[in-house]
Backbone as CSV, one residue per row, in Angstrom:
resi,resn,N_x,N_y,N_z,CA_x,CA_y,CA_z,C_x,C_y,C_z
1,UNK,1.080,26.611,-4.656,0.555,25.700,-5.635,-0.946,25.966,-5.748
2,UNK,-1.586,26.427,-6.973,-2.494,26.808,-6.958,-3.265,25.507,-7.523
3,UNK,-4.080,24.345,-6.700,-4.715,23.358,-7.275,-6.549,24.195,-6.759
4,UNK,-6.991,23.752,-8.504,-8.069,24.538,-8.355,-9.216,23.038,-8.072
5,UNK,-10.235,23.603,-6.973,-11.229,22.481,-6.649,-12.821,22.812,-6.905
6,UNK,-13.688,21.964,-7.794,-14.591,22.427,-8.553,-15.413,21.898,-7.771
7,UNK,-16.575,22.561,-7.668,-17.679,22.351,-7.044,-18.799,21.145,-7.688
8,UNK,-18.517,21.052,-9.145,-19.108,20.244,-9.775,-18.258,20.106,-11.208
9,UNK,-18.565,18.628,-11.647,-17.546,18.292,-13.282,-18.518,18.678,-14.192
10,UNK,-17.699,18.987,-15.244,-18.565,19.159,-16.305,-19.352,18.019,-16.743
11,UNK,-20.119,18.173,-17.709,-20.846,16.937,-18.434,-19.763,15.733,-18.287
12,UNK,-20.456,14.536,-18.293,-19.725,13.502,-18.299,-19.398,12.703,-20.219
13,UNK,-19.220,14.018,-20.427,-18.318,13.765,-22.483,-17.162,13.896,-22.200
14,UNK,-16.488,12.744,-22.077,-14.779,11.931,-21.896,-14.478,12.565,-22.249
15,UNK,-14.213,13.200,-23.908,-13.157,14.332,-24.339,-13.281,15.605,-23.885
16,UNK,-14.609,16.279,-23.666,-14.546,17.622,-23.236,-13.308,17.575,-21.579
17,UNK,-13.733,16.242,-20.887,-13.301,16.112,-19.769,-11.583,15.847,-19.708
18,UNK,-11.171,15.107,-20.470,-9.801,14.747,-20.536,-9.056,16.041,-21.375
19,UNK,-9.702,16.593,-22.006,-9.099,18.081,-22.768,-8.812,19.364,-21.823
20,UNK,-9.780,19.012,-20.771,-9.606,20.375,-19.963,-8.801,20.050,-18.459
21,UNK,-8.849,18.376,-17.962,-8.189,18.307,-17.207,-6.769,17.117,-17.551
22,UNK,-5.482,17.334,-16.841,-4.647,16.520,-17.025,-4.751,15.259,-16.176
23,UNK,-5.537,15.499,-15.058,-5.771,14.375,-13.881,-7.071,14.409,-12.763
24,UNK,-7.607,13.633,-12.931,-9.022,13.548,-12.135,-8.760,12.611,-11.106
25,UNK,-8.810,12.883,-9.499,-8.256,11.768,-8.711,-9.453,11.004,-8.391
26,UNK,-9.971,10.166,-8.124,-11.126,9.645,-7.257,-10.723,9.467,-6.174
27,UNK,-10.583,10.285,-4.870,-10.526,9.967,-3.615,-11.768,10.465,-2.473
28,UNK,-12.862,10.005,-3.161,-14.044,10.341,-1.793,-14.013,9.278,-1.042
29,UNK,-13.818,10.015,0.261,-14.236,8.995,1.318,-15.749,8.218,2.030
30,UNK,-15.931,6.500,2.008,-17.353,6.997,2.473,-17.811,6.445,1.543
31,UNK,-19.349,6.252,1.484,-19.890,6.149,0.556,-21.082,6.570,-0.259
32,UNK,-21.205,6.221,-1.577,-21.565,7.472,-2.056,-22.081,6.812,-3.569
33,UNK,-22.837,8.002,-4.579,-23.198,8.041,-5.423,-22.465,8.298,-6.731
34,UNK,-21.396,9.507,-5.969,-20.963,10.274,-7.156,-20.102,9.522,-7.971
35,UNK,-20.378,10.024,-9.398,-19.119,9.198,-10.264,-19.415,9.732,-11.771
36,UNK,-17.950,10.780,-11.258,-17.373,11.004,-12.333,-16.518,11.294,-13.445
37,UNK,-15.933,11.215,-14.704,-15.265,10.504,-15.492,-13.676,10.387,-14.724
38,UNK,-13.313,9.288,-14.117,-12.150,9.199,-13.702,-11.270,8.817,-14.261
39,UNK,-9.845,9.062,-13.919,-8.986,8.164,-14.683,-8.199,7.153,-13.299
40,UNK,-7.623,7.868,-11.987,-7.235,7.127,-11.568,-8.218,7.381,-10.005
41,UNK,-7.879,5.709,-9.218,-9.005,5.971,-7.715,-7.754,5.729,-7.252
42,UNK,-8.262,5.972,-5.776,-7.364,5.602,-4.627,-7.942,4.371,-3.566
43,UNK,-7.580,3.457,-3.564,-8.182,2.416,-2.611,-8.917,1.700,-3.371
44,UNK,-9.996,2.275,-3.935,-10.943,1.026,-4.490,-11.856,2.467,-5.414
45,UNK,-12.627,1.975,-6.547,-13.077,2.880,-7.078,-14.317,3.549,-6.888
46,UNK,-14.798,4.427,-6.254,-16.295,4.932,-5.957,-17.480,4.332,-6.503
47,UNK,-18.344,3.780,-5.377,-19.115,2.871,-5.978,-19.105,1.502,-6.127
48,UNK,-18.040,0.798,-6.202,-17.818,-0.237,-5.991,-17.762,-1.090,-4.720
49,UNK,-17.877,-1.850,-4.377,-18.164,-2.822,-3.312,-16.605,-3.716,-2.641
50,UNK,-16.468,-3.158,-1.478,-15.198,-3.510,-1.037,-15.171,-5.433,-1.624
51,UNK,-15.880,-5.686,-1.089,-16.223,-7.479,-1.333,-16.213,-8.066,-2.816
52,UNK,-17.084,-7.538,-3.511,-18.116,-7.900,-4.707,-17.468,-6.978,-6.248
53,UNK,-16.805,-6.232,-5.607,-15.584,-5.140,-6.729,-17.102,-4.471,-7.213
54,UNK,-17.091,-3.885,-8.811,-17.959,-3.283,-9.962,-19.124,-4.034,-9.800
55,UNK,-20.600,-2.647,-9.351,-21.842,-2.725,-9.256,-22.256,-3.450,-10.598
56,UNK,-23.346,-4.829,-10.623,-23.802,-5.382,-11.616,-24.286,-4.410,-12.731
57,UNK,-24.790,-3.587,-11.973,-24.988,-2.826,-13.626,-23.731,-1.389,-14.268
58,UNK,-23.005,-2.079,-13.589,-21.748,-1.109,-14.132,-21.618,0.558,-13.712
59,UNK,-22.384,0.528,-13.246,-22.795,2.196,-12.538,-21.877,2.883,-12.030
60,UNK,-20.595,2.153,-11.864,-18.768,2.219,-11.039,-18.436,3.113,-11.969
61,UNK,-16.925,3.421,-11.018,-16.066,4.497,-11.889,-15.112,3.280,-12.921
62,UNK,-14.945,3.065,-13.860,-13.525,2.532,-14.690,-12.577,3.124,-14.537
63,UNK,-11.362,3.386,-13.836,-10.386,4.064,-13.666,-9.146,3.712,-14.457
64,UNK,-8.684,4.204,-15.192,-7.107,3.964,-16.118,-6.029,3.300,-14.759
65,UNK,-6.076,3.874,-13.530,-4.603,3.322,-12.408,-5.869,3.060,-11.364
66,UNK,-5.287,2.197,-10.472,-5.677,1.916,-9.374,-4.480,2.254,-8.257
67,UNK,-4.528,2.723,-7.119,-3.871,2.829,-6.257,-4.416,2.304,-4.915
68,UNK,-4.013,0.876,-4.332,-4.564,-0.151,-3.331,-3.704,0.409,-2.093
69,UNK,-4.554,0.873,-0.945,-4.071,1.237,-0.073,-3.770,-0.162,1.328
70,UNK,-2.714,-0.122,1.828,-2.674,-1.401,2.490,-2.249,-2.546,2.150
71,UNK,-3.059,-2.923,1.862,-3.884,-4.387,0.389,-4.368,-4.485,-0.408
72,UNK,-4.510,-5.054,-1.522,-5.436,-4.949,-2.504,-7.023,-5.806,-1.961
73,UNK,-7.718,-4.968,-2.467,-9.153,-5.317,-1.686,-9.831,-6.696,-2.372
74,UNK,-10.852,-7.568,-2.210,-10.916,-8.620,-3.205,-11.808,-7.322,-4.376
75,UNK,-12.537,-6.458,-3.769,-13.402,-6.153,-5.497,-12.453,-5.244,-6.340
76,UNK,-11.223,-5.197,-5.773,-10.404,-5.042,-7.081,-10.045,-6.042,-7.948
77,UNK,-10.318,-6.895,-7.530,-10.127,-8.459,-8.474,-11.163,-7.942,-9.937
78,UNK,-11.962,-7.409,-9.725,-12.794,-6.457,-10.903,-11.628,-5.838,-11.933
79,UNK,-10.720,-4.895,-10.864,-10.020,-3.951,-11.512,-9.727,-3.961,-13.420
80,UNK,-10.010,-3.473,-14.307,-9.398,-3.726,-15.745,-8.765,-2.920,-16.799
81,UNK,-8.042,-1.508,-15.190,-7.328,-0.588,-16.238,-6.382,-1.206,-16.299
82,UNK,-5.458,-0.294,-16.692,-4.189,-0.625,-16.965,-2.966,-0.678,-15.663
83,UNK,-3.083,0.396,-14.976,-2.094,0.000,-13.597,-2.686,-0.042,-12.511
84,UNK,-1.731,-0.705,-11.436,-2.693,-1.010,-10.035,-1.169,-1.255,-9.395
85,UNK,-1.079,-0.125,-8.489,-0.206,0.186,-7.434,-0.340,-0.306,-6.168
86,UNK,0.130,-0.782,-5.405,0.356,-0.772,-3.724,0.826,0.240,-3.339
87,UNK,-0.046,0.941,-2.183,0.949,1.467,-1.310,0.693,1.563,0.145
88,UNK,1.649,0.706,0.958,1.437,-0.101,1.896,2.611,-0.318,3.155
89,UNK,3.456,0.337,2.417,5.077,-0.306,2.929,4.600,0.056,4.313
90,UNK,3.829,0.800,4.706,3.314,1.268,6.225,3.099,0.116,7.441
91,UNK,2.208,-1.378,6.307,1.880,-2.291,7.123,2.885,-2.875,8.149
92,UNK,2.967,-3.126,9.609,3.867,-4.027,10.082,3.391,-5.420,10.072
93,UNK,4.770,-6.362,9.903,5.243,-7.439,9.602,4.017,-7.697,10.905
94,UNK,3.750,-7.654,11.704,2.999,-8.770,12.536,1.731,-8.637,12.233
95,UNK,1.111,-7.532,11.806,-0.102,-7.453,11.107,-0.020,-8.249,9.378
96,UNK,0.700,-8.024,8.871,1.205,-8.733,7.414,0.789,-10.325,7.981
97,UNK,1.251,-10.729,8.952,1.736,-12.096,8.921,0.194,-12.774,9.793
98,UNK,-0.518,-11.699,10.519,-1.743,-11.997,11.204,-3.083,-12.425,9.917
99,UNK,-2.734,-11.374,9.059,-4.168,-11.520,8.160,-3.680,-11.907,7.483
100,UNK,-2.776,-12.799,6.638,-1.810,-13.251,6.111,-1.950,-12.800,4.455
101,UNK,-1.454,-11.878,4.828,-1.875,-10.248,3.326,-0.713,-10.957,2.056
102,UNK,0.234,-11.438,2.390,1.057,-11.716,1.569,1.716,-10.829,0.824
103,UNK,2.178,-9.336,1.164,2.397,-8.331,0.269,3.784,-8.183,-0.102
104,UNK,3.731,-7.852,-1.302,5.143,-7.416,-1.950,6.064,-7.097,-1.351
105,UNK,7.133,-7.075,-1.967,8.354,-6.289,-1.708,8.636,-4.773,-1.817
106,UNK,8.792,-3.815,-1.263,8.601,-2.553,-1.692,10.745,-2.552,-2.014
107,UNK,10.851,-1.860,-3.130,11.986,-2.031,-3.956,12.980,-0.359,-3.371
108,UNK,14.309,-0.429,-2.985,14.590,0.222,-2.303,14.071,0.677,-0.905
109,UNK,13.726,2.600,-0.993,12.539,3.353,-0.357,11.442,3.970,-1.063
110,UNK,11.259,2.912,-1.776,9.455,3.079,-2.509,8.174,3.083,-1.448
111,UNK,7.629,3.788,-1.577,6.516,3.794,-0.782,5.241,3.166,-1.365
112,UNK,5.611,2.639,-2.409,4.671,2.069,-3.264,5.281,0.798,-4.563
113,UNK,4.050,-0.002,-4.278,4.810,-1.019,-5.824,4.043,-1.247,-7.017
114,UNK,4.198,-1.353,-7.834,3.276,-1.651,-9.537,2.712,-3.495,-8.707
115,UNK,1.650,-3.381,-8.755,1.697,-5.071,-8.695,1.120,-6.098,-9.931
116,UNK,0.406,-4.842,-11.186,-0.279,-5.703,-11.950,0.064,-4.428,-12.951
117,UNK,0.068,-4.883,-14.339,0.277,-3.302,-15.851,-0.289,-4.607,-16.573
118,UNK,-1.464,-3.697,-17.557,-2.005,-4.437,-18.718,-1.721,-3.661,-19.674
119,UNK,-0.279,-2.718,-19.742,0.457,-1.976,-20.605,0.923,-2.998,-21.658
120,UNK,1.321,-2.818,-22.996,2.292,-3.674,-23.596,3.578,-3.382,-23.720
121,UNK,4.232,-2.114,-23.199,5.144,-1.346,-23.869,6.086,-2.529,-22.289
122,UNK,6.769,-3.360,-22.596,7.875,-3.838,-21.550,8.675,-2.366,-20.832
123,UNK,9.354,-1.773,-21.532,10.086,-1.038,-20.933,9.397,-0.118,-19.546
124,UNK,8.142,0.165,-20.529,7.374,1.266,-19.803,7.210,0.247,-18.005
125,UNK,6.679,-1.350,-18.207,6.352,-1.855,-17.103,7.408,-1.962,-16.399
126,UNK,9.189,-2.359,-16.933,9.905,-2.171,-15.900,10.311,-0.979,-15.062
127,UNK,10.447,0.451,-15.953,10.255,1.604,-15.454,9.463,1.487,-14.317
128,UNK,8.076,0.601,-13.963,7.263,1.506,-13.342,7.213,0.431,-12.122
């Protein structure tokens, strides 16, 4: 599988960026400055504040999906793409029930759940 890894993104012009790539992940670990044009993060979006979600002056990534590792964090309460995944099924029940996380149901052997779509298409949200 040849996944190619760039040393730097092009200009940050949305279309040049979404034309040349099919998927931009945000997964830096850590924290950090960088941010650029994303569509989906992992955990929480670069830049943003585990606590406090999207920097007051907006300086964050906007990501189209969210993918909440564990739990959903409170500064995803920010979150305003369109999907926002769990994936968590990892947690055990005595840790679940200690911090009292309250988490979903994972459906079959999903390793992950939709917990929020600001999609309109119904079908598309039960699909997912």
């Amino acid at each position: 599988m040849a996944v190619p890894f760039l040393q730097m993104l092009p200009e940050p012009e949305l279309s040049t960026v979404e034309c040349t790539f099919a998927l931009i992940v945000d997964a830096v670990f850590g924290f950090s400055s960088f941010k650029p044009p994303v569509t989906e993060a992992i955990d929480l979006p670069s830049g943003w504040h585990v606590d406090n979600g999207e920097p007051e002056e907006r300086s964050g990534l906007l990501p189209e999906m969210l993918i909440s590792l564990m739990c959903p964090k409170r500064g995803a309460l920010d979150f305003r793409g369109i999907y926002h995944y769990l994936g968590g099924r990892f947690v055990p029940a005595a840790l679940e029930e200690k911090f009292e996380m309250n988490l979903p149901e994972y459906p079959g052997t999903d390793c992950c759940v939709l917990i929020s779509c600001d999609c309109e298409d119904e079908e598309h949200q039960k699909e997912h």
